[in-house]
C-alpha positions as CSV (number, residue, x, y, z in Angstrom):
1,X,26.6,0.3,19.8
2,X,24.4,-2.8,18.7
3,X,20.9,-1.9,18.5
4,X,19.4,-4.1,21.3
5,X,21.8,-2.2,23.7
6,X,20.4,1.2,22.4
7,X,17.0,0.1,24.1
8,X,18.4,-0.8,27.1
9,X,19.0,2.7,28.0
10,X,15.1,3.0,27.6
11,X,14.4,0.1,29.3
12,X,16.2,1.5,32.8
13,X,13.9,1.8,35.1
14,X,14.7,5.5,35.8
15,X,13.5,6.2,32.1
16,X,10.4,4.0,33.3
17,X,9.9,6.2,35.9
18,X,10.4,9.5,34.0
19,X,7.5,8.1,31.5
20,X,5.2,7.4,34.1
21,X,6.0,11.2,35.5
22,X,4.9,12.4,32.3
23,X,2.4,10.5,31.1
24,X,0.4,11.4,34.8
25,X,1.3,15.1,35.0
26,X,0.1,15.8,31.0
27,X,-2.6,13.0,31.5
28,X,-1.8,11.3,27.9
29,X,-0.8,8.0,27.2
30,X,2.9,8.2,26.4
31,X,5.1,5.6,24.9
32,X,8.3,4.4,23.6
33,X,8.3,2.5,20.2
34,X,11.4,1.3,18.4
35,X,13.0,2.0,14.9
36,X,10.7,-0.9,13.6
37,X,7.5,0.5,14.9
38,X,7.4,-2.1,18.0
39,X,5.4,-0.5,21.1
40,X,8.5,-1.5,23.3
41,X,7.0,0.1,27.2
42,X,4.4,3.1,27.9
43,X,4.2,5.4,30.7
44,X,2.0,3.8,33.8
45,X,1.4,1.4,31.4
46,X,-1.8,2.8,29.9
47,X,-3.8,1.3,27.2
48,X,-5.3,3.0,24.3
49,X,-8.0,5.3,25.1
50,X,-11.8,3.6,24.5
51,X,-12.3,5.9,21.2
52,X,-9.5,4.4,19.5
53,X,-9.7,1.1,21.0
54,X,-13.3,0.7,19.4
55,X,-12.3,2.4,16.0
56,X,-9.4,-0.1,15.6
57,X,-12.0,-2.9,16.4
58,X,-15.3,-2.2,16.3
59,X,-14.8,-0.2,12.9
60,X,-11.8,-2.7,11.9
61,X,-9.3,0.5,11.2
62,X,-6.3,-1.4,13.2
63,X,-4.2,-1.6,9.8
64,X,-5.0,2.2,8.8
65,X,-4.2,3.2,12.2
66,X,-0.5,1.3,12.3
67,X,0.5,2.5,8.7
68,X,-0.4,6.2,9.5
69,X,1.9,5.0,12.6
70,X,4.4,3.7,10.2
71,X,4.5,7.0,7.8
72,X,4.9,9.6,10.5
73,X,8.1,7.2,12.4
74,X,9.5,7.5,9.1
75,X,8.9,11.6,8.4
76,X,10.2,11.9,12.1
77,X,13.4,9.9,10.9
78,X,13.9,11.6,7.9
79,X,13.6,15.3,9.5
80,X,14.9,14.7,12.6
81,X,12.7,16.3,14.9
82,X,9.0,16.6,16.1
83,X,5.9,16.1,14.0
84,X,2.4,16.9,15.1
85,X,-0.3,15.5,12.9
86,X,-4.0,15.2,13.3
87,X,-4.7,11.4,12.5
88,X,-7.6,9.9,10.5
89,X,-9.6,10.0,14.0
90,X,-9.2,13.8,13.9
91,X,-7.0,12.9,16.9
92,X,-3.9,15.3,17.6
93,X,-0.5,13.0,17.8
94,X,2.9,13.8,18.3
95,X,6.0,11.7,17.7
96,X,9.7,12.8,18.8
97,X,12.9,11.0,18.3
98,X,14.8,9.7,20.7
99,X,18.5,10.1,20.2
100,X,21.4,8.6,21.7
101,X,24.2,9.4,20.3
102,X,23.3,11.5,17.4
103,X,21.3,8.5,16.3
104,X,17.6,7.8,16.6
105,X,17.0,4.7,18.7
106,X,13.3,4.8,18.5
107,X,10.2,6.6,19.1
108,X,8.2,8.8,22.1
């Protein structure tokens, strides 16, 4: 399966729906980002909250914010499973793979 068809299955609107479930009931911005780091969709389309909105601005930490992005994609995709990190903000994340297939498509 080609890799633009992977996201596809994301893309459907009932997996749009299911995010936008989620993202209200826990009340936390949820989204889908591909194998390349790309925000592809997010639940009820919610942006970034205003603390992190003005640290990757106002405090120009953008770049730190999308590496630390980049490294934990990359530990998920190594282990295979869940990380939860605290991020330079002292912010709690956590990123899961998506599979399809035995394969990780991409990101939640």
């Amino acid at each position: 399966m080609k890799a633009k068809h992977q996201l596809d299955y994301v893309l459907q609107p009932e997996v749009q729906k299911m995010l936008g479930h989620f993202s209200s009931l826990l009340n936390v911005r949820i989204g889908f980002f591909s194998l390349e780091g790309r925000e592809v969709c997010v639940g009820l389309g919610r942006p970034i909250c205003a603390y992190c909105r003005d640290l990757r601005g106002k405090f120009n930490m953008e770049n730190q914010c999308q590496e630390l992005d980049r490294r934990m994609f990359e530990q998920v995709r190594k282990k295979g499973r869940s990380v939860r990190y605290t991020c330079h903000a002292n912010l709690t994340e956590i990123i899961l793979p998506v599979q399809l297939a035995d394969r990780c498509i991409g990101f939640v």
